[in-house]
C-alpha positions as MATLAB code, in Angstrom:
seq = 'XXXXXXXXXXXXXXXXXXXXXXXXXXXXXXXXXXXXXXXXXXXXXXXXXXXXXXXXXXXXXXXXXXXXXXXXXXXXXXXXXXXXXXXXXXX';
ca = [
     -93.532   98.999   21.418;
     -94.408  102.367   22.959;
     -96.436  100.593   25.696;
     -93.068   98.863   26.679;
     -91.199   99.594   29.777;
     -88.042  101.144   29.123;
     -86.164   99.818   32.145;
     -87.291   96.557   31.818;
     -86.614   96.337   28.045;
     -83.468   97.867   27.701;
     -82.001   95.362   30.409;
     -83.921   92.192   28.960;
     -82.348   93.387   25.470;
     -78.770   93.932   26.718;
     -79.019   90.343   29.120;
     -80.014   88.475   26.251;
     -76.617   89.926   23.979;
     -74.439   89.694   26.810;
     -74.971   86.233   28.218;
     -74.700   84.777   24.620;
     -72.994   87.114   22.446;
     -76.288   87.050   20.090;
     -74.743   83.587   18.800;
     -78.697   81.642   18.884;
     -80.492   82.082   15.353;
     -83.684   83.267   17.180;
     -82.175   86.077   19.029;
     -82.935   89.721   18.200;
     -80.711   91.450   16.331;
     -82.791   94.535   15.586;
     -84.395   96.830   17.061;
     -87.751   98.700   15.678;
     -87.967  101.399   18.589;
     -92.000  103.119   18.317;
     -90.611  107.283   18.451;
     -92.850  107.780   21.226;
     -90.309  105.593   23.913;
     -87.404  106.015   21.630;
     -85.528  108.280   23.794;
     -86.443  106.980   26.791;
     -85.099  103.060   25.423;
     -82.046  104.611   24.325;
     -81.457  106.471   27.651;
     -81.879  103.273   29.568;
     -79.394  101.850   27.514;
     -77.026  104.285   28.117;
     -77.806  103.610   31.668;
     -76.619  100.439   31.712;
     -73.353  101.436   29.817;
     -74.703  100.291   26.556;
     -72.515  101.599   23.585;
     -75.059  103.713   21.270;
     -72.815  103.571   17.690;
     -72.662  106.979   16.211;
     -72.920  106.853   12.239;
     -69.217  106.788   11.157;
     -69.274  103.942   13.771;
     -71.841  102.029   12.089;
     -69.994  102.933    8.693;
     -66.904  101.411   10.242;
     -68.654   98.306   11.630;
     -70.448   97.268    8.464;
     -67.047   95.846    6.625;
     -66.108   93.846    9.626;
     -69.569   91.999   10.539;
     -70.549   92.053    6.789;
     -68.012   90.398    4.346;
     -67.429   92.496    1.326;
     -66.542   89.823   -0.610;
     -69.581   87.175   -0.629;
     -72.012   90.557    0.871;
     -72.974   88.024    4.094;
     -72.024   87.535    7.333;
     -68.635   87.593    8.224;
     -68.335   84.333   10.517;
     -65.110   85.097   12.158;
     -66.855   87.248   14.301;
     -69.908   85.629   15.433;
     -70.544   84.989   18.654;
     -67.409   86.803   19.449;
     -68.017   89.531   22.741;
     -69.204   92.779   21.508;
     -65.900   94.683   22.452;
     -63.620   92.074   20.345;
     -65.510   93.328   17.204;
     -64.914   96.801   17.963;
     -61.933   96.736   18.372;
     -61.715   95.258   14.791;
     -63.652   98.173   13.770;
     -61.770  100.436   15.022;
     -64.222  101.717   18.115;
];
């Protein structure tokens, strides 16, 4: 939300992926950034070494997390640490 801290919510965001891999149901795995902190969010993360994916990153990504064959979630890879699935991607 664009009254959000950026510091603060770019490090709750990246704790709560990192201490878990993302693996609990309830956990956020979007982000709706408001435009007005947008690059401020995104700078924190960036901060904090956060990988920002680049388009033909997220094109390369989508085949591993999503299975192309049943169009869902590819469970060999959840839960698994963030750099495991790149490297599957090809990032």
């Amino acid at each position: 939300h664009k009254t959000c801290d950026p510091v603060s919510t770019a490090m709750d965001i990246c704790i709560s992926k990192t201490f878990d891999n993302g693996n609990e149901c309830p956990s956020e795995q979007t982000l709706v950034i408001d435009e007005e902190v947008y690059d401020l969010v995104l700078n924190e993360f960036k901060k904090i070494n956060c990988h920002i994916c680049t388009k033909d990153e997220i094109k390369n990504l989508i085949p591993v997390v999503i299975d192309p064959s049943t169009n869902s979630m590819n469970y060999r890879f959840v839960g698994k640490d963030a750099s495991k699935i790149a490297e599957a991607a090809g990032i």
